[in-house]
N, C-alpha and C positions, 0 to 999 in steps of 0.2 A: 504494500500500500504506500500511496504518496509520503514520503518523509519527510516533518519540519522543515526540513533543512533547504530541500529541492522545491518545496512548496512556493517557497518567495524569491525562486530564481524566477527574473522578468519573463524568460524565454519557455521556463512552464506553465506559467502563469496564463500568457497568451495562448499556449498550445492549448490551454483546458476546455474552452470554449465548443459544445458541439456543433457540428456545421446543423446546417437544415435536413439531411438526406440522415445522419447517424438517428437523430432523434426521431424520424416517422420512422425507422428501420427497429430500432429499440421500442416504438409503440406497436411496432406488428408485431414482435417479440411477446411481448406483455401480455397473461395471460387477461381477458373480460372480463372474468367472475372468478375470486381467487376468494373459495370459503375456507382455507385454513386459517384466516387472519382474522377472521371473524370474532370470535375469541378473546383475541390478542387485547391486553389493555395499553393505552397512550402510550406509555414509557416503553413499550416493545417496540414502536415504531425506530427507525434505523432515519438520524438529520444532518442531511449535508450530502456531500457528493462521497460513495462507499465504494470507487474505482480502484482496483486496483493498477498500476501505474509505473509497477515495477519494469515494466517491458520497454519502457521508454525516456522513464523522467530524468535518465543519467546522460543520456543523447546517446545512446547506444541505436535505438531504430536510426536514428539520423543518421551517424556516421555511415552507416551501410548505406540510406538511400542516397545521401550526398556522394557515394563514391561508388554506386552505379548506375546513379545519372551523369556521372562526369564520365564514367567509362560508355555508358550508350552515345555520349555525344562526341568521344575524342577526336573522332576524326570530323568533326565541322570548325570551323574557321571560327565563330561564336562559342566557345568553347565555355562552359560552365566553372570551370573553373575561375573563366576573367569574371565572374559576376560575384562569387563566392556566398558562403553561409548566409550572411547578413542581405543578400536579395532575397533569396530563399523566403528564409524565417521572416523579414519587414513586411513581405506581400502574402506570405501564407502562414501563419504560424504553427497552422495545426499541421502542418509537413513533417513537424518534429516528432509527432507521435501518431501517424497514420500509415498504413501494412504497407512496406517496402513493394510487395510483389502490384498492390493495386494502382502504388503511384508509377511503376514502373512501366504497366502493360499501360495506363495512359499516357504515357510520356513518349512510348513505344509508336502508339496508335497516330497520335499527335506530328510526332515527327515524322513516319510517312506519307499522314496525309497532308499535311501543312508545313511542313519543316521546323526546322529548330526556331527560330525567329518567334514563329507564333506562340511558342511554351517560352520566351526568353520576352512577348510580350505581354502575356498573361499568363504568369504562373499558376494564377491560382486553380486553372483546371484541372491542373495536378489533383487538387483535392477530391476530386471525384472521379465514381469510378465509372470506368472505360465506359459502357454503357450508355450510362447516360450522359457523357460528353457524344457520342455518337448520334442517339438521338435526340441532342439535345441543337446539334450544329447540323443536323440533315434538317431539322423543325427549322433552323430559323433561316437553312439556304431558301428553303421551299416556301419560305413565307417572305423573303427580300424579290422573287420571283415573281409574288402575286403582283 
């Protein structure tokens, strides 16, 4: 679980924040009618955020995604590296704690379709997954069309 310590780093701080898509994904999750708690009196209740956090609050997911997105992009001229950490994390924070493998098949997708440029001009697609950057950039060619 998140440690005191890591808790008031700025850089976790920001990353805590759920995007839009984790929170409807975590409410399909959620059971509708949950009678074990029925029961339960007030002080059973569980307040504040009860993440565990261990998986990322030391910047360990980061370092991996920051050094295989610099290896997806080595051989472009824009190279990730010249933008470093601090682009990253300023435009996306929750980069820092979100699954290496989802930002990568976006980043992947991204760069085929649109090249490096386009993820070096909006990072933050990164943040979601492949999917729905897909359908979400087919919606709005198809709708610049009408």
């Amino acid at each position: 679980y998140l440690s005191t310590d890591n808790y008031n780093d700025p850089i976790v701080q920001a990353a805590l924040p759920e995007l839009l898509w984790e929170k409807f994904e975590k409410q399909e999750k959620r059971a509708i009618l949950n009678l074990s708690e029925r029961e339960s009196s007030p002080e059973d209740f569980k307040v504040g955020r009860e993440e565990n956090t261990s998986a990322w609050d030391q910047g360990q997911r980061w370092r991996e995604t920051e050094q295989r997105l610099n290896n997806l992009f080595r051989d472009e001229e824009n190279s990730t590296k010249q933008q470093g950490e601090d682009f990253w994390l300023s435009r996306c924070p929750q980069l820092y704690r979100l699954d290496t493998e989802h930002i990568l098949e976006t980043a992947s997708w991204l760069t085929q379709e649109f090249g490096v440029n386009h993820i070096l001009n909006e990072p933050r697609l990164l943040a979601y997954k492949c999917s729905d950057v897909q359908y979400g950039l087919e919606f709005l060619s198809i709708m610049m069309m009408l």
